[in-house]
DORONU-115365 format. One record per residue: x, z, y of N, C-alpha, C, O, CB in turn. Coordinates in steps of 0.1 Angstrom, whole numbers, plus 5000, padded with zeros to 4 digits. Glycine has a CB too. Layout:
<atoms>
XZYXZYXZYXZYXZY ...
</atoms>
This chain:
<atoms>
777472250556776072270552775172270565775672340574775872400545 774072210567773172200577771572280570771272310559773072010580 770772300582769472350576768072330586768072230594769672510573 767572360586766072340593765272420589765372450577765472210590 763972510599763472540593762372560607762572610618764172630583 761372500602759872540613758972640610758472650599758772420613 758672700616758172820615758672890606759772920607757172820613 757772930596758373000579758772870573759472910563756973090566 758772750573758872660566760572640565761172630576757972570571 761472620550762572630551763472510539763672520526762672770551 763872430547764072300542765972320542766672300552763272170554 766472350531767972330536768872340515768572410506768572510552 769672240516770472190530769672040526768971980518772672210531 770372010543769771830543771071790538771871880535769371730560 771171630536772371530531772571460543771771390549772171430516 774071510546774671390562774571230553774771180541777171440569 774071180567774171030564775671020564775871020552773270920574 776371010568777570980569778471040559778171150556777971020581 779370980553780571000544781071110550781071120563781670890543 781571210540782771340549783971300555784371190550783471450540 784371330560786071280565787071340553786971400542786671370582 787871300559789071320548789071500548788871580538791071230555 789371530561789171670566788171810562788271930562788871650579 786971700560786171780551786271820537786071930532785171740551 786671730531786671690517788271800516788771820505786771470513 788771860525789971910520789572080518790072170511791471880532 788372100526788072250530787572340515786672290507786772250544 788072430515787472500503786072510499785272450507787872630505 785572560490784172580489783472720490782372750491783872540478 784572790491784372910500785173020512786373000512784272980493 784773070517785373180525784373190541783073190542787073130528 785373200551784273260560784473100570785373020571784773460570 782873130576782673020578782073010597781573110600781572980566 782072930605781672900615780572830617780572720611782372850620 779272890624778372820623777372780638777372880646777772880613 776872700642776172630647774672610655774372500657776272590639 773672700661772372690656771672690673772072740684771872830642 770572600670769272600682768272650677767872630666768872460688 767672710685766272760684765672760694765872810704766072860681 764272660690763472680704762372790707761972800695762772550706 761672850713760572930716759372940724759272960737761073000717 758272910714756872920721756872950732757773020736756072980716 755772920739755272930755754673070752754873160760753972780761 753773100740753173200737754173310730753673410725752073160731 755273280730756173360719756673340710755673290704755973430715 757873350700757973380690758773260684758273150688756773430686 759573240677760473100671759873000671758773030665760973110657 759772850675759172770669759872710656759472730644758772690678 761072630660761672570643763072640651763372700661761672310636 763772610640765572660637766072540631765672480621765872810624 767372500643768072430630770172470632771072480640767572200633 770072470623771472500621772572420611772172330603771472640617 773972480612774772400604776072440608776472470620774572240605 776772450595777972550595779172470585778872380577777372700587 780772530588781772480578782472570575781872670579782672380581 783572590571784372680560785372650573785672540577784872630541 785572760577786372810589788372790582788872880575785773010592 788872700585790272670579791772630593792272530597790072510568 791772700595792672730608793572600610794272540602793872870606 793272560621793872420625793272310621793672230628795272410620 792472260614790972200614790172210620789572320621790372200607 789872070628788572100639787572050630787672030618788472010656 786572040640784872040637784171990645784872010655784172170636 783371930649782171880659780971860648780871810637782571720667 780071940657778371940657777471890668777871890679777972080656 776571850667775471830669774571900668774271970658775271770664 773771910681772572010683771271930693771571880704773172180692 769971910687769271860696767871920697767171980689769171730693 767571890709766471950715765271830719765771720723766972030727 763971820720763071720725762871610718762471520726763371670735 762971580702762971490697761471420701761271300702763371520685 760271540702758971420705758671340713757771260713757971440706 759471370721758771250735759971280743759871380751756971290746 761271210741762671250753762371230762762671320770764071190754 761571110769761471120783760871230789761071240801760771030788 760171330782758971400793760371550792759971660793756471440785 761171540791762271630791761871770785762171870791762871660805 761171780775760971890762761771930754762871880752760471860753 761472040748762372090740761172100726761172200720762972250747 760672050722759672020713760371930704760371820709758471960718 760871940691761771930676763171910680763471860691761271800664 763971950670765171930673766271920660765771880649765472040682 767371960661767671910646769471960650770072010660767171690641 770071910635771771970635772471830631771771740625772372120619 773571820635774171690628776071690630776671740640773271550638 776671630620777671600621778671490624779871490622777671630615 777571400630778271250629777471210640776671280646778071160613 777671050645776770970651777571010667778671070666774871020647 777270990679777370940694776371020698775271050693777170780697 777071070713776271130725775171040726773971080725777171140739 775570870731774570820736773670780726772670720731774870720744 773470790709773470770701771570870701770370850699774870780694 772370960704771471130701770171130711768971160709772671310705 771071090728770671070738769570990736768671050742771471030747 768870880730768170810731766570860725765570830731768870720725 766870930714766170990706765671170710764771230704767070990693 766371200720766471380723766471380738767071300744768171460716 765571480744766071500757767071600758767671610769765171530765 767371650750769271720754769971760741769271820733769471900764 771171720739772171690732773371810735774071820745772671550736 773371880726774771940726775371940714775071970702774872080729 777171860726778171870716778871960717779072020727778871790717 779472000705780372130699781372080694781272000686779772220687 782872120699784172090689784672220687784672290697785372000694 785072270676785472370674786872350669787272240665784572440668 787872480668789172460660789172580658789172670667790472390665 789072610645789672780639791172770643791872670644789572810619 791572920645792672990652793273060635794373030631791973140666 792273140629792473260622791573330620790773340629793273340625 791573400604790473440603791473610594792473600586789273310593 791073690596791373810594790773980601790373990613792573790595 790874090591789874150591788374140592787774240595790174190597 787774060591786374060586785973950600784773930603785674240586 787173890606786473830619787373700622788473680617786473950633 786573580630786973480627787273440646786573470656785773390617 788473370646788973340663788673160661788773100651791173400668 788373120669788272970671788372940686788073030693786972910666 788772810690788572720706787172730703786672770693789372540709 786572670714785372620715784972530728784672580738784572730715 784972420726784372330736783072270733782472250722785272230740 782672230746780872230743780372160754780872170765780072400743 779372090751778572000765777571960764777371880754779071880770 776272010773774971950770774771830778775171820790773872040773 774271760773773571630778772171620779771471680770773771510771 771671560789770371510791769971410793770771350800769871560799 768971330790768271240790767971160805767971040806767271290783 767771250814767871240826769071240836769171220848767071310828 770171300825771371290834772571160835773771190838772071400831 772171020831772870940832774270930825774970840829772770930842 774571030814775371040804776271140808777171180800775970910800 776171180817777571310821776571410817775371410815778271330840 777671530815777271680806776271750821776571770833779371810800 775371770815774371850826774872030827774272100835772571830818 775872070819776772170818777572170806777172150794776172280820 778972200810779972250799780772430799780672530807781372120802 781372420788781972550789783072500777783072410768780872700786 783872610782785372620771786072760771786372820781786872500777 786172820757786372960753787172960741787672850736785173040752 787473130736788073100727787373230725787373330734789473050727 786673230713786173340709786473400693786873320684784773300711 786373530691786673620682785173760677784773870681787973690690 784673650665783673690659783473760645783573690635783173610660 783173890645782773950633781673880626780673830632782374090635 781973870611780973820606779473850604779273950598781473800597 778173760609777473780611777073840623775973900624777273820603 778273820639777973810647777373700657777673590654778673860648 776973720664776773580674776973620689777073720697775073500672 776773450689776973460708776773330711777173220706778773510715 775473380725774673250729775673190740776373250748772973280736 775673030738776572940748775872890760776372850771777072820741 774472880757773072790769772072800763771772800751773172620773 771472790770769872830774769272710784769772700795769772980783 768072620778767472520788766272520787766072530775767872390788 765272520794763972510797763272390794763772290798763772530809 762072380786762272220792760572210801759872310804762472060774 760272100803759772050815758072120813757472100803759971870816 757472190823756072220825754972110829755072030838756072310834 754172110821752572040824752771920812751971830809752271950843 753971930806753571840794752771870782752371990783754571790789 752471810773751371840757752671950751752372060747750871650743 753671920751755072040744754172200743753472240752756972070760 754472280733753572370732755172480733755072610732752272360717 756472420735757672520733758072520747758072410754758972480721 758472630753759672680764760472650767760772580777760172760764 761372700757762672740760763472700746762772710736762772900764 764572660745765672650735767272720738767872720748765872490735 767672770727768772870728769772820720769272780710768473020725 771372800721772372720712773072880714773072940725773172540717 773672920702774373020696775672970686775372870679773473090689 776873020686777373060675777673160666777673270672777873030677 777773170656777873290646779273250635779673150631776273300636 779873400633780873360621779973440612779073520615782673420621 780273380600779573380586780673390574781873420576778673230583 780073370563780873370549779973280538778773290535781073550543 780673220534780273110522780573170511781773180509781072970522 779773210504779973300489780373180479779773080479778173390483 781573210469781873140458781173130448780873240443782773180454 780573000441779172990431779373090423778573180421778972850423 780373080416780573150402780073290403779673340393782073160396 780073390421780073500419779073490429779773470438781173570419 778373490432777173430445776573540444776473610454775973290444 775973580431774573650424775173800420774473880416773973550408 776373810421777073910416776374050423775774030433778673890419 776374170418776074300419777374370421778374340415775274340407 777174480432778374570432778074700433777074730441779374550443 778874810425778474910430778975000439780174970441778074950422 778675140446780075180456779475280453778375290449780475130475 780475410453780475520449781575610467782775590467781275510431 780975660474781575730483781175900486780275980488781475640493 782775880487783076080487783076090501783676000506784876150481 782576180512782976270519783576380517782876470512782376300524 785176410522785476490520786376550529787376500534785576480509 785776710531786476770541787276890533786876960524785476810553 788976880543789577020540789877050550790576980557790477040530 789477180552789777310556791177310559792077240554789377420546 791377400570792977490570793077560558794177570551793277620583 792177620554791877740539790777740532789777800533791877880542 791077690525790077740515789677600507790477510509788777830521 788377580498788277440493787777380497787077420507787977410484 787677250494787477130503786077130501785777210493788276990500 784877050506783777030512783576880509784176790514783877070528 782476870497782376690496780876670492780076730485783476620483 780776540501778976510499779376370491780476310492777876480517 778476330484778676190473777176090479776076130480778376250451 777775960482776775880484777075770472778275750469776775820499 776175700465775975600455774575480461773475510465775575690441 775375350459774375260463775175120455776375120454774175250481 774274990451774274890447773774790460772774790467773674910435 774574710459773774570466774774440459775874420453773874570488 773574340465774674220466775974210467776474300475774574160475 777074130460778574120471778274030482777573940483779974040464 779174100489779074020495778074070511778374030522778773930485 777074150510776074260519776774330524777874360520774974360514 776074370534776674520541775474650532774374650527776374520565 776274710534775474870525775874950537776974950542776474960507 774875010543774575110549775375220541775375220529773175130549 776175340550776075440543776175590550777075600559776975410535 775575680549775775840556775975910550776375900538774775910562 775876020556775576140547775276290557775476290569777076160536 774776400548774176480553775076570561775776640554773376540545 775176570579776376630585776476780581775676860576776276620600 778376810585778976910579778577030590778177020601780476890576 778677100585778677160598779377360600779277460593776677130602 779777340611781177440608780677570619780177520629783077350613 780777710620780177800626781277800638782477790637779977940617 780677820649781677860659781378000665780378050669781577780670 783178070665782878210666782378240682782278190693784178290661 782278350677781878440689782378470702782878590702781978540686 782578410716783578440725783278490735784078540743784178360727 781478480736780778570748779478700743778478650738779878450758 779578830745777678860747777178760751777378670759777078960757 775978810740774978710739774778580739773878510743774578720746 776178550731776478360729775378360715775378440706778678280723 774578260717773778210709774378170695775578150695773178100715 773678150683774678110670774777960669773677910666774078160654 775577890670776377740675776877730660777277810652777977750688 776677570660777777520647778077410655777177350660777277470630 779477370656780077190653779377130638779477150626782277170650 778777030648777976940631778876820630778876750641775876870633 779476790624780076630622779276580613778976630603781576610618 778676430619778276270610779576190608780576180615777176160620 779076140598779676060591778575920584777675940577780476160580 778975810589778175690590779175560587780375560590777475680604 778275420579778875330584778375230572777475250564780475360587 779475120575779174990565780074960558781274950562778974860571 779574940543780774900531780074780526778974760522781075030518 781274660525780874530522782374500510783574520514780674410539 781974460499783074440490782174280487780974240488783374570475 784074160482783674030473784274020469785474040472783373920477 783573980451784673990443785473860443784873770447784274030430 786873830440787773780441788373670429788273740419788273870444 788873570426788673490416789873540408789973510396788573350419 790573610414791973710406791373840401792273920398793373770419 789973900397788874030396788674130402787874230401788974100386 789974100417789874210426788874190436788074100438790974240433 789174290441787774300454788174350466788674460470786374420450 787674200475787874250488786674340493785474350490788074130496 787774420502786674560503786874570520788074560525787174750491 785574590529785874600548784574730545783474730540785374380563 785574850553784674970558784474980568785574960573784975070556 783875000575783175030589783075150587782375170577781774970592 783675290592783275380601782875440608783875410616783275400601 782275530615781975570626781375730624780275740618781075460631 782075860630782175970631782076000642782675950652783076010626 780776130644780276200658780776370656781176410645778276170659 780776440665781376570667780576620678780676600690782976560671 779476720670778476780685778176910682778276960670776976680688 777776970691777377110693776177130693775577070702777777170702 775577200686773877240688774077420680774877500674772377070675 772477410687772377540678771977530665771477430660771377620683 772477700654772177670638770677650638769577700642772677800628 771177530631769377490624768777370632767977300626768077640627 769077340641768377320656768977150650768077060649769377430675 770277120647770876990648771576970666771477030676769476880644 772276860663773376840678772276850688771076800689774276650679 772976950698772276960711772376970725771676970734771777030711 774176970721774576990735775976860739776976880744775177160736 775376700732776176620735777076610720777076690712776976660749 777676480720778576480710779476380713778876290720778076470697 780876340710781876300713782376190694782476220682782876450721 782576100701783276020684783775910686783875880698782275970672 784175820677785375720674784475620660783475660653787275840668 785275490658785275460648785775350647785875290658784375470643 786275290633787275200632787175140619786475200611788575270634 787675020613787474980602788474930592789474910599786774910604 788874890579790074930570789074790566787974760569790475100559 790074740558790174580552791074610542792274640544790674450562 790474600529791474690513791574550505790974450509790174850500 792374560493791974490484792274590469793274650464792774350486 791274580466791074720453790574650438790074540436789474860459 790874710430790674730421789374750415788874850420791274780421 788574690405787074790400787674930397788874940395786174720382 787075030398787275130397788275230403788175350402787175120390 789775130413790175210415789375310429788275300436791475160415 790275390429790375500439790975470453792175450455791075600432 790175470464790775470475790775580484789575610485790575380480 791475650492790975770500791475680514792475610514791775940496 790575700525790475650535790575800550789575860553788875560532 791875840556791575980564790775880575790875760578793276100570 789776000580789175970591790276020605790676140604787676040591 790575960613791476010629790776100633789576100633791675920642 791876250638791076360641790376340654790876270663791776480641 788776420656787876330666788276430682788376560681785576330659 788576350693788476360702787876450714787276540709788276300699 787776460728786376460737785476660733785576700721784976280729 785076700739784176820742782876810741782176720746784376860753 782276930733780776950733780477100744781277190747780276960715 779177070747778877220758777677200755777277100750779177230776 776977310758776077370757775877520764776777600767775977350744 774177550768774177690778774877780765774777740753772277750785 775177850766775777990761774978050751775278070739775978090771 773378070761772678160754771578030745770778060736771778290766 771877890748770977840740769577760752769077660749770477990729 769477800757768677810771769177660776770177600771769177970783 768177600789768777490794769377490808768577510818767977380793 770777480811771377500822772277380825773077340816772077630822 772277330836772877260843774377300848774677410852772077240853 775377140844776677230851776077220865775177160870778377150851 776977320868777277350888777377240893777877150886778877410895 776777190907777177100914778677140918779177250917776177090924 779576980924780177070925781277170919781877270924779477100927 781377130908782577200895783677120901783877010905782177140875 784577260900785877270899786577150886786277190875786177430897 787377030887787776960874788077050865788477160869788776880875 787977020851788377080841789577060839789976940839787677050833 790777190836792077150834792177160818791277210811793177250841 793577080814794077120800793777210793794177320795795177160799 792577170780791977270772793377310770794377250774791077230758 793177490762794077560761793277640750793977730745794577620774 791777630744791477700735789877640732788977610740791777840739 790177650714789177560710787577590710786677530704789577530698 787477700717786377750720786377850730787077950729785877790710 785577810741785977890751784877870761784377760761787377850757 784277980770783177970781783977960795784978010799782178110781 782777860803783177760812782177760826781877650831783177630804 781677890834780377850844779377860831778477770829780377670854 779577990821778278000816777777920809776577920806777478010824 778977800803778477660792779677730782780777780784778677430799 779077720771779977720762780577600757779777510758779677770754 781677560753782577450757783477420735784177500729784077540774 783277350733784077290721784977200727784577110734783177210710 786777220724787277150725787577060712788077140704788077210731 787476950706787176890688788576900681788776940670786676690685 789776840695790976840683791376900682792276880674791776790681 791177060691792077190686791177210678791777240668792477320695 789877220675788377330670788777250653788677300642786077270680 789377120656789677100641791277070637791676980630788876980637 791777150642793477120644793677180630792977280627794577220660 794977100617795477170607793777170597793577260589796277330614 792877060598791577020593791976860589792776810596790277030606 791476810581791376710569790076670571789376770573791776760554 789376550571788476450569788476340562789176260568788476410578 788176280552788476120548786976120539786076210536790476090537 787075960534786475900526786875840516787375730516786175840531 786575910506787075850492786275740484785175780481787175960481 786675590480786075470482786275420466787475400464786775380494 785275390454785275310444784075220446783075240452785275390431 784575130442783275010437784274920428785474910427782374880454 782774870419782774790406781974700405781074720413782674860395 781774610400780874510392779774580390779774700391781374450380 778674510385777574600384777174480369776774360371776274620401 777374540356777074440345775874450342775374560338777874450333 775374310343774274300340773874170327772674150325773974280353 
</atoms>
């Protein structure tokens, strides 16, 4: 799939002149995909056109793209229109463009939510007598809906060109399956904490989106009293957050692929006040294949790293000059007048997780 688009204006997909290869014609019509794109930018700011173009990422199948810059006038070396392409010759493009970049790619593998490929690449110029005016060769590993820019070229001052600059990027993506494109999902998530004693502690988030989207998700931090270990220690809680991204697609077998993103913070502030004296965290992500409705519980890893804060609440600086800190030895403890959270004793014989449903959303 290729696209174009000038300003707000959005034209896609175009039809390659050229027949597919055999190679194309073998690739699925969905999954996660590698993609392509230039963009040039006003003198005064701000996007001028976009053009891009992408394939279904199939490990050991290459690819070559096309990317052009300067279509209005190649001699005066501009970056003024440009375009995506799959077919045709360097010197072909060269004639028509003042710079040409070629792309070959070869998918590696695609798992957990992220896609590995080679990457070789070469710009040409109009002015450079057919050799690459710069190349590069990598092998990159992209989350979907990440990118990463390869070059950047200027093009020439004092001409009528009203654009700057042009930028070539890659991104991994995902090619949604027709039948389920439009689909609705819903996610239902537990926070839930247990105690050494007593009952467990759970906040409920509910949200719908697209399959196939990322959903935001939080919830309102927990937050646990820390006792008493000095006169005149101010009233302290450990607050833990809990955050992240849930993306489910449904599956042509009715299951659902499901990728969580979490991310958990551990900080000290005063009651009421919210985190105030630093916070320490981790996060990591799970790649499921579930069921509508079933049940998944997800433990969060117990969190890490120390929170401090002045004692009385007040703002105090450590000591210049501090003696290193040895081997916590107690999960709450005063330190030069800071009071000190150690997380993985303060939550030692403590339970954390995320309990995970999503379903179809019938409509």
């Amino acid at each position: 799939m290729r696209g174009f688009i000038r300003a707000t204006a959005f034209l896609v997909p175009l039809a390659c002149g050229a027949a597919p290869t055999a190679s194309a014609q073998d690739r699925p019509d969905a999954g996660p995909t590698i993609e392509a794109r230039v963009q040039t930018f006003k003198r005064t700011g701000g996007v001028s056109i976009t053009a891009w173009g992408n394939t279904v990422s199939v490990p050991g199948t290459p690819a070559t793209f096309f990317l052009t810059a300067g279509s209005a006038n190649p001699p005066e070396m501009t970056v003024c229109g440009g375009g995506f392409g799959e077919s045709g010759t360097v010197a072909d493009k060269l004639s028509r463009n003042s710079f040409v970049w070629e792309l070959k790619l070869l998918p590696v593998k695609n798992e957990n939510g992220s896609s590995t490929f080679n990457l070789e690449w070469a710009r040409y110029q109009a002015d450079g007598g057919g050799r690459p005016a710069a190349e590069g060769k990598s092998t990159l590993t992209l989350r979907e809906g990440e990118r990463q820019t390869i070059d950047l070229v200027r093009g020439a001052e004092g001409s009528r060109c009203t654009d700057e600059s042009a930028i070539v990027d890659v991104a991994a993506g995902y090619k949604e399956a027709q039948p389920v494109a439009q689909a609705m999902l819903q996610y239902d998530i537990w926070l839930k904490h247990q105690p050494a004693a007593g009952d467990a502690v759970l906040r409920k988030f509910t949200a719908m989106g697209a399959q196939g989207s990322d959903i935001k998700f939080g919830f309102v931090p927990l937050a646990f009293t820390v006792p008493q270990v000095a006169p005149g220690q101010g009233a302290y809680d450990v607050l833990t957050t809990v955050q992240g991204v849930v993306k489910g697609r449904l599956q042509s077998n009715g299951r659902i692929a499901l990728v969580v993103d979490t991310t958990r913070r551990d900080g000290l502030g005063l009651r009421g006040a919210g985190a105030t004296g630093g916070s320490s965290g981790n996060s990591g992500r799970k790649t499921l294949d579930v069921g509508p409705d079933e049940t998944i519980e997800i433990e969060l890893p117990l969190p890490g790293g120390h929170s401090s804060a002045s004692a009385t609440g007040g703002a105090m600086a450590t000591p210049r000059g501090a003696a290193p800190r040895t081997a916590p030895k107690e999960a709450v403890s005063m330190v030069d007048g800071r009071l000190v959270v150690e997380n993985a004793l303060f939550f030692q014989g403590q339970r954390t997780s995320l309990i995970v449903q999503v379903k179809p959303v019938r409509q």
